[in-house]
C-alpha positions as CSV (number, residue, x, y, z in Angstrom):
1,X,30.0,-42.2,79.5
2,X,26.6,-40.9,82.0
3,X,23.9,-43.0,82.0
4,X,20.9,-40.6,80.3
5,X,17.6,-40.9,81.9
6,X,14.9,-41.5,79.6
7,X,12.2,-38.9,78.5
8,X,9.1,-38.8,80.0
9,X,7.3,-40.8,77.0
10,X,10.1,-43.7,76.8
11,X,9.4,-44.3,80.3
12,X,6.2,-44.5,80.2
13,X,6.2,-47.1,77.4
14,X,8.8,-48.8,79.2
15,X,6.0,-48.9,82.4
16,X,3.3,-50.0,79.6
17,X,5.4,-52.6,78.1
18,X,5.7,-53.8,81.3
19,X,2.4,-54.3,82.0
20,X,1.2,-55.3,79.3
21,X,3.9,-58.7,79.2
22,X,2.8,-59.0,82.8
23,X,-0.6,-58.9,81.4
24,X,0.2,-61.6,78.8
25,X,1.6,-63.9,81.0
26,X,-1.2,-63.9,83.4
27,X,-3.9,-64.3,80.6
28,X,-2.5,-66.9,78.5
29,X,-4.8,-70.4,78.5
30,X,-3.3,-73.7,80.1
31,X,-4.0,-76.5,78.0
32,X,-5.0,-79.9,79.5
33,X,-2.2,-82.1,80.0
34,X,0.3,-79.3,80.3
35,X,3.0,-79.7,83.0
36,X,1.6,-76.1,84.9
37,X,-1.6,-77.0,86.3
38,X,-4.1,-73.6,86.8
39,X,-4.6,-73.1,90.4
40,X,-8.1,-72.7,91.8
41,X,-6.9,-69.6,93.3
42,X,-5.9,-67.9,90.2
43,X,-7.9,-65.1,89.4
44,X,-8.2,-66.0,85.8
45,X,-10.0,-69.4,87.0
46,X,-12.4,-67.4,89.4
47,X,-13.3,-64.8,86.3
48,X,-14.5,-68.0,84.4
49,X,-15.8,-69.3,87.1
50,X,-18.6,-66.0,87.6
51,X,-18.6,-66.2,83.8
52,X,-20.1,-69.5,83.6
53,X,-22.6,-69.1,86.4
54,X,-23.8,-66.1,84.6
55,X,-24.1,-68.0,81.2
56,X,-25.7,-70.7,82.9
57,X,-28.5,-68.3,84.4
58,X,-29.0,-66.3,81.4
């Protein structure tokens, strides 16, 4: 049996459902005491980073 490619809309959800789990995983909130400590590099730690500073000025 061929393999069928997949119309133009199934791929694209395919490409969105893709993102949007790589999305997920990047977003989700470490807790304290958690065996995967947050890097200081992560982007998600420099967003909250600029966030706080901003709070704190305003």
């Amino acid at each position: 049996m061929a393999v069928t490619r997949l119309k133009r809309k199934d791929r694209r959800n395919k490409t969105f459902a893709k993102q949007e789990v790589k999305h997920l995983k990047l977003a989700t909130n470490l807790e304290l005491g958690s065996r995967s400590k947050q890097s200081a590099k992560d982007q998600l730690a420099k967003n909250n980073a600029v966030l706080a500073k901003l709070t704190a000025q305003a």
